[in-house]
C-alpha positions in Angstrom: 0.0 0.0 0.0 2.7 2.1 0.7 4.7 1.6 -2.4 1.9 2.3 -4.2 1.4 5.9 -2.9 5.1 6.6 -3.5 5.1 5.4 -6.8 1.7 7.3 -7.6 3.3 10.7 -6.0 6.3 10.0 -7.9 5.6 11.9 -11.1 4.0 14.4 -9.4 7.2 14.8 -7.3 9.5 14.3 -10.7 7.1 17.2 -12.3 7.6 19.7 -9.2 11.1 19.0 -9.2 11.8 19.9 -13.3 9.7 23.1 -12.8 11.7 24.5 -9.8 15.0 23.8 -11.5 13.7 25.8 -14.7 13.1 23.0 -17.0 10.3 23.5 -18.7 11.3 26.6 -20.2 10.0 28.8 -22.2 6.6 27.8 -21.1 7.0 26.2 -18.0 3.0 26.4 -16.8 2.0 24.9 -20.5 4.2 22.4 -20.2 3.6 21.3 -16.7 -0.3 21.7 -18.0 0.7 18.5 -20.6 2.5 16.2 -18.1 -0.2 16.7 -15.6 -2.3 15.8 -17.5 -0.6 13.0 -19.5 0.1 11.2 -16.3 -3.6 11.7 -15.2 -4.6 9.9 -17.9 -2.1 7.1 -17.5 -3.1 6.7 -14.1 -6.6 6.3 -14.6 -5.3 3.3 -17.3 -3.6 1.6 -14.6 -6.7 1.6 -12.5 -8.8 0.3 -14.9 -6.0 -2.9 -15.6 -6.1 -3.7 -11.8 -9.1 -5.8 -12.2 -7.9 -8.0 -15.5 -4.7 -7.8 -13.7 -6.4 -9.4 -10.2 -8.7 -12.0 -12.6 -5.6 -13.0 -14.5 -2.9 -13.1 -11.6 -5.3 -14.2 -8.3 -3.4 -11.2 -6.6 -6.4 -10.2 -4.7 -4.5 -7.8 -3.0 -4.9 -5.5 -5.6 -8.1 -4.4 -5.2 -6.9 -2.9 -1.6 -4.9 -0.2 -4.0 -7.6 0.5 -7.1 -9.4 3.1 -4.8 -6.1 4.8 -4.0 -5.0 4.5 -7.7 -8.4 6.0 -8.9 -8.7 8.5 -6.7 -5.1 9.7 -7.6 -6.0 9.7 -10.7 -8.7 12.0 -10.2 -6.2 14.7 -8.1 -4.0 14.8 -11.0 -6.6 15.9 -13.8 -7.7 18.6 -10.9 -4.5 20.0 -10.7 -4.6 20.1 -14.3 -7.3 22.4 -14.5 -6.4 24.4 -11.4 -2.9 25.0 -13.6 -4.8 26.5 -16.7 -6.5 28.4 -14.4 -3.6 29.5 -13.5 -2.0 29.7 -17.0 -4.8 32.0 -18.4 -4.3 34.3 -15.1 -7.6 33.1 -13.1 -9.9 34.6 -15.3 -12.8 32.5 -14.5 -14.6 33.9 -16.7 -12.4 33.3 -19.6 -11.8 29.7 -19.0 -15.4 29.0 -18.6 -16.0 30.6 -22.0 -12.9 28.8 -23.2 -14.3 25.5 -22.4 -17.8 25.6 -23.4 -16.6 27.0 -26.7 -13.7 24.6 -27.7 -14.6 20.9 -27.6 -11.2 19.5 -26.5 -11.4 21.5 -23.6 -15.1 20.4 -22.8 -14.3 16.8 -23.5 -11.6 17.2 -21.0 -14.0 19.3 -18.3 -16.2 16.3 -18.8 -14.2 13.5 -17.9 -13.0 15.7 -14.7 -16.7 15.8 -13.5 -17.1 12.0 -14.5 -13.6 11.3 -12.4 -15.3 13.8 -9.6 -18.4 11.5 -9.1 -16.2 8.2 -9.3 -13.5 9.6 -6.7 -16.4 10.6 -4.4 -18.5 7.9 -4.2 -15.1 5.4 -3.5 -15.6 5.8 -0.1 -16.7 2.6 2.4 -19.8 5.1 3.2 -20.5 5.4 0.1 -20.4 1.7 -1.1 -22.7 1.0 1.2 -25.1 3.9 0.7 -25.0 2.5 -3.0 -24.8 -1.0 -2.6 -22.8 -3.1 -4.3 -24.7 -3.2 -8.0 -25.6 0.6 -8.1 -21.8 1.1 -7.1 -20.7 -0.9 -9.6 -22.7 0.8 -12.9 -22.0 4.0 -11.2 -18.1 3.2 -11.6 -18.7 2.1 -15.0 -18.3 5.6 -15.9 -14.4 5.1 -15.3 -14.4 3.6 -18.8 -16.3 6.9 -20.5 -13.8 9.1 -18.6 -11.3 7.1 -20.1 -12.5 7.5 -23.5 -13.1 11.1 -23.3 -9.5 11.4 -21.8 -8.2 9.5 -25.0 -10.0 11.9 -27.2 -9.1 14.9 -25.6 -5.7 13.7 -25.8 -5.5 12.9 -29.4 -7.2 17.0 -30.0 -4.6 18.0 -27.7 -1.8 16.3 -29.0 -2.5 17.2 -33.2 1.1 16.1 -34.8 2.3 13.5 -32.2 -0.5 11.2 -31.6 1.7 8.2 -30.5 0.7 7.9 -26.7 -3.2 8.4 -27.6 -2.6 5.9 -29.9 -1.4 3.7 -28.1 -3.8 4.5 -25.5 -6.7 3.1 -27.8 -4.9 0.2 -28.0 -5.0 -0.8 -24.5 -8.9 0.6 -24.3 -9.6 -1.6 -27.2 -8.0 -4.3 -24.8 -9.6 -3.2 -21.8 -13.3 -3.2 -23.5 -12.6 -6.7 -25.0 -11.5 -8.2 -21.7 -14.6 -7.0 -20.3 -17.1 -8.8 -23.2 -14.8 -11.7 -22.6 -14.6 -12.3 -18.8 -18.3 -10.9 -18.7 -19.4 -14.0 -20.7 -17.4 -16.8 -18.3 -18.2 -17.7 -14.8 -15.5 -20.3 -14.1 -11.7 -20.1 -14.6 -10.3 -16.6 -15.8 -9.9 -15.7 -19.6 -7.5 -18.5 -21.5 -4.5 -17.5 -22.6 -5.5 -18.0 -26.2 -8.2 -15.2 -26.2 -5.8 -12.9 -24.6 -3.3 -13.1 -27.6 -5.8 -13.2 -29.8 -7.6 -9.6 -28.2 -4.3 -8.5 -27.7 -3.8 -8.8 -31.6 -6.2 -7.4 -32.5 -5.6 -4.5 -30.2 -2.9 -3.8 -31.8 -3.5 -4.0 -35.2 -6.3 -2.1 -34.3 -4.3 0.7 -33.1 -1.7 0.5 -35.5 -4.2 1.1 -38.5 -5.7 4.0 -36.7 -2.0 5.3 -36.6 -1.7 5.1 -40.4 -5.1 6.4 -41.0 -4.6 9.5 -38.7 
């Protein structure tokens, strides 16, 4: 547990570190913007592999760290928003009209909210307030934040769209993990199927690549 939270506060720490030493010149808020929210987006990735991860490994001590992860997840998109808040001088105003007018930006405002609900009803209180199947289709939502991340990225990114690419890969993988496990009730997914999605996945994301 405690590994985790060093290794989630880690970029956050690495980010910090760059911008006091001057290395994000000549736009150092802009750039810490990016890596903000880059590594918001690849921590909400890693929270939605814990559970294939758990079904395929038995490590059922990994559900003990998805709240942590998702929730961090959450804090790193908010900072990156509070730092364009920043960036454009906290003109509210401004960035309210900024993001209801371009659709990157209201993609991105979107999945904040959707990453908002899921980090505040994570709590034990909040579980059982729920219960366990309203919890559950609530936190389904992680996978149209993640999607809405991905596209937001790919607008943001224009020229370099290798990460977002690859990105849609792995949701590809995600999503078909999901139809698959959701259609067994015995023994996890076989290693077959996995190559085979993973594949596909691939190629999948590789075409988009040319096509883009």
């Amino acid at each position: 547990y405690g590994l985790t939270f060093i290794a989630l506060l880690a970029p956050g720490a690495a980010i910090a570190v760059n911008w006091a030493l001057g290395n994000y010149q000549p736009r150092p808020v802009n750039a810490v913007i990016h890596e903000t929210g880059l590594w918001a987006i690849r921590i909400l990735f890693v929270s939605l592999a814990i559970t294939p991860l758990r079904q395929m490994t038995g490590l059922s001590r990994l559900v003990a760290v998805r709240r942590m992860i998702g929730v961090t997840a959450f804090v790193y998109v908010l900072v990156h928003l509070l730092l364009y808040v920043l960036d454009e001088s906290f003109h509210l105003q401004k960035v309210a009209t900024e993001i209801l007018v371009r659709y990157y930006l209201l993609i991105g405002f979107v999945a904040l909210i959707l990453l908002g609900v899921l980090a505040g009803t994570s709590t034990t209180k909040a579980i059982r307030n729920l219960g366990g199947a309203h919890w559950q289709n609530v936190h389904r939502l992680s996978y149209v934040a993640a999607v809405l991340a991905v596209a937001h990225h790919y607008m943001q990114s224009k020229v370099n769209v290798s990460e977002p690419v690859i990105m849609t890969g792995l949701l590809v993988w995600l999503f078909g993990y999901r139809v698959l496990a959701s259609n067994r009730r015995g023994p996890p997914v076989s290693l077959v199927r996995l190559a085979i999605l993973s594949v596909f996945a691939a190629l999948l994301a590789a075409l988009g690549e040319a096509a883009y």
